[in-house]
SERO-4910 file (N, C-alpha, C, O; in steps of 0.05 Angstrom, whole numbers):
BEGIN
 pado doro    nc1    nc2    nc3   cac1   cac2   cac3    cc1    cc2    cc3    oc1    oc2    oc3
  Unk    A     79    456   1041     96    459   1018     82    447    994     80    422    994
  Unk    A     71    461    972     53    449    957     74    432    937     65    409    936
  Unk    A     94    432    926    113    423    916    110    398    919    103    382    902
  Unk    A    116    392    948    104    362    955     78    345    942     80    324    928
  Unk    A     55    356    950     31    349    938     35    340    911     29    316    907
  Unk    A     46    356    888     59    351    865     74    333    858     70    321    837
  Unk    A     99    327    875    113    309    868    100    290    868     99    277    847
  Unk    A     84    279    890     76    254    891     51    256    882     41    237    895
  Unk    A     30    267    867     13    267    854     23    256    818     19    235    805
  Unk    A     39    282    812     55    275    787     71    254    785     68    236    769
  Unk    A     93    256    803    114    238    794    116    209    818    133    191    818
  Unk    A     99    211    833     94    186    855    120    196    874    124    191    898
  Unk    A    129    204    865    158    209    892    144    206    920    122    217    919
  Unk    A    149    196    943    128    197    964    158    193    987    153    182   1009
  Unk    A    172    198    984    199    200   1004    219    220    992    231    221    971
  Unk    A    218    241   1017    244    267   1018    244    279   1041    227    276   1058
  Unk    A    265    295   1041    271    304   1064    265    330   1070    274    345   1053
  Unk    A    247    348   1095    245    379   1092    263    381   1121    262    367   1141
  Unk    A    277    403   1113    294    415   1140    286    445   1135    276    457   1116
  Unk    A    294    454   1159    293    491   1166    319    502   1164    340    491   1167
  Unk    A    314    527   1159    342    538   1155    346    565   1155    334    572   1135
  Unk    A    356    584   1165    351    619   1165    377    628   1150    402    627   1149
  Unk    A    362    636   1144    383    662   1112    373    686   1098    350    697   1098
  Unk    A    388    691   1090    375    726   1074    388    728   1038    410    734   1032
  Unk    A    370    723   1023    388    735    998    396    759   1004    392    774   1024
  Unk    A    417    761    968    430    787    965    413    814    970    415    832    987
  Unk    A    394    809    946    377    825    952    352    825    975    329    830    967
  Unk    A    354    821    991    325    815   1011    330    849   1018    349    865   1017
  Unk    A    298    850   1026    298    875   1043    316    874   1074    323    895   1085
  Unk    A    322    850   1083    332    847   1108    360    853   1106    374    859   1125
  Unk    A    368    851   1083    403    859   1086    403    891   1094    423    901   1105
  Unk    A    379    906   1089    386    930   1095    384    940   1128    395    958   1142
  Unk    A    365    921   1133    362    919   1166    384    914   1183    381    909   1207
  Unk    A    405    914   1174    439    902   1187    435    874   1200    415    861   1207
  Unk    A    460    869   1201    473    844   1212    453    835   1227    441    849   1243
  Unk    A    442    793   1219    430    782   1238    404    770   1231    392    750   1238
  Unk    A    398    789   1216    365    793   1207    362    769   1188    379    767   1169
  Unk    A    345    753   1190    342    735   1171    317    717   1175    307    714   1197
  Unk    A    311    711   1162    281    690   1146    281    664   1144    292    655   1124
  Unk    A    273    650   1158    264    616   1155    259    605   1132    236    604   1122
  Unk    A    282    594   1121    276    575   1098    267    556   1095    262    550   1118
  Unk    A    258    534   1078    250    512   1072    276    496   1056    284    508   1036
  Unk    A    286    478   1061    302    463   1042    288    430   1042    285    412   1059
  Unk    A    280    436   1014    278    401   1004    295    390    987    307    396    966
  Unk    A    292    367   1009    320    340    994    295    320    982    273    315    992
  Unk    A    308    311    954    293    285    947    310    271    932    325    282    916
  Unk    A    311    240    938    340    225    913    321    214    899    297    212    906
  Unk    A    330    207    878    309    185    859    331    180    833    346    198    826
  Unk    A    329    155    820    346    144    808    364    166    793    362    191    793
  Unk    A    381    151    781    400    171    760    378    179    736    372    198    721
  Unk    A    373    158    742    346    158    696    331    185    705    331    203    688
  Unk    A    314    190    734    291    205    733    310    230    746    298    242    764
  Unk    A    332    239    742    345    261    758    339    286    744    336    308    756
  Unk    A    337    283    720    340    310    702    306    323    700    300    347    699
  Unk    A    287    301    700    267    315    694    255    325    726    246    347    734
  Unk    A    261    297    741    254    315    774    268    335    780    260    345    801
  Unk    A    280    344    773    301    379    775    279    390    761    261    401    774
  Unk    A    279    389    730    261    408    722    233    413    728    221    434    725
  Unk    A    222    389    736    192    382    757    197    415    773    192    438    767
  Unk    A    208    403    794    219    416    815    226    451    810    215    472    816
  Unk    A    241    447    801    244    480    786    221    493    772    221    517    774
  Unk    A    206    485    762    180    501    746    161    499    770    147    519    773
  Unk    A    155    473    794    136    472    809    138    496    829    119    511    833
  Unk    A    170    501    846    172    513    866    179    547    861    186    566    875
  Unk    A    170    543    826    176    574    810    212    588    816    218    612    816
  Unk    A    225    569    819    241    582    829    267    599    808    290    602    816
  Unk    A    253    611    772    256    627    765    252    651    760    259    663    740
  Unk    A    238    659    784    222    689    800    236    699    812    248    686    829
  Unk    A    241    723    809    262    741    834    251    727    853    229    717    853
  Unk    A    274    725    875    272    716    905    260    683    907    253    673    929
  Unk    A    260    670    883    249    648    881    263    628    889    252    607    883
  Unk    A    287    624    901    305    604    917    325    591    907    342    608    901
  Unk    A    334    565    901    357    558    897    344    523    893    329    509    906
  Unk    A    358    521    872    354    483    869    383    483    860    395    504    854
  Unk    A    394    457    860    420    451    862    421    413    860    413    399    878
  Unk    A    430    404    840    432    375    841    463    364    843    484    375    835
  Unk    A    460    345    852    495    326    866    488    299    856    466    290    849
  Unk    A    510    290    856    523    260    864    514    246    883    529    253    901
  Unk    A    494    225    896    498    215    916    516    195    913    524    181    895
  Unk    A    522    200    943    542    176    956    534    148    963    543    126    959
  Unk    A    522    155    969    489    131    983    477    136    994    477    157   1008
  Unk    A    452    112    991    430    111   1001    411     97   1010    408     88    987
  Unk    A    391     85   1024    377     62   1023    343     75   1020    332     94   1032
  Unk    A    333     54    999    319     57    998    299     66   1008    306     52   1027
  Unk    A    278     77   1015    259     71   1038    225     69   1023    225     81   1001
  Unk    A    208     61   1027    182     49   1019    163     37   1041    168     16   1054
  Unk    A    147     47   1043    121     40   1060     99     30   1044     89     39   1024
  Unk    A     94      0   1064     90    -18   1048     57     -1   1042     45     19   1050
  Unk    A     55    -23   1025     23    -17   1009      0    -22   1027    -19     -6   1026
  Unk    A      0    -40   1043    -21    -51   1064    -11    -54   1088      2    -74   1092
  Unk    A    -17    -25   1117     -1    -27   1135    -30    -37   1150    -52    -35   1139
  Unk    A    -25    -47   1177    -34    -61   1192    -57    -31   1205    -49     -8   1203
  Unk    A    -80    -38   1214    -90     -9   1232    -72    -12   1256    -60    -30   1266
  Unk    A    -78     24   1263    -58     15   1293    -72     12   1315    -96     18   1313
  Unk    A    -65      4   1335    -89      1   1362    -88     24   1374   -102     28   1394
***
């Protein structure tokens, strides 16, 4: 997912979430294939403060093109909570 590479190149973001997911837009060629037919999605989650919300959406939206026909869906919320997470700077080698 090059998106990734980006975020944390550009914006240091270096913690989010990718899950799978099968669906079909309105228009896909697969709706015409009947009932069932559907395509493996990608969904990325990322939180990051209130201050950096607006421009990581629009990061995000111009990076993953997703104002291209068939170009996907971004969508921002409210979190409820969350805990931090960060990997430290100097991890030990492993054996």
């Amino acid at each position: 997912m090059p998106v990734l590479k980006e975020l944390k190149q550009e914006l240091g973001i270096v913690a989010c979430n990718i899950n799978h997911a099968r669906g079909s837009g309105r228009f896909s060629p697969l709706v015409d294939r009947g009932v069932g037919e559907q395509t493996e999605k990608e969904v990325l989650s990322v939180v990051v403060d209130e201050a950096q919300a607006e421009a990581v959406f629009a990061f995000i939206f111009r990076a993953a093109k997703i104002d291209r026909p068939h170009g996907g869906l971004v969508f921002q919320s409210t979190l409820g909570l969350a805990t931090q997470y960060q990997i430290p700077a100097e991890l030990p080698a492993e054996r």
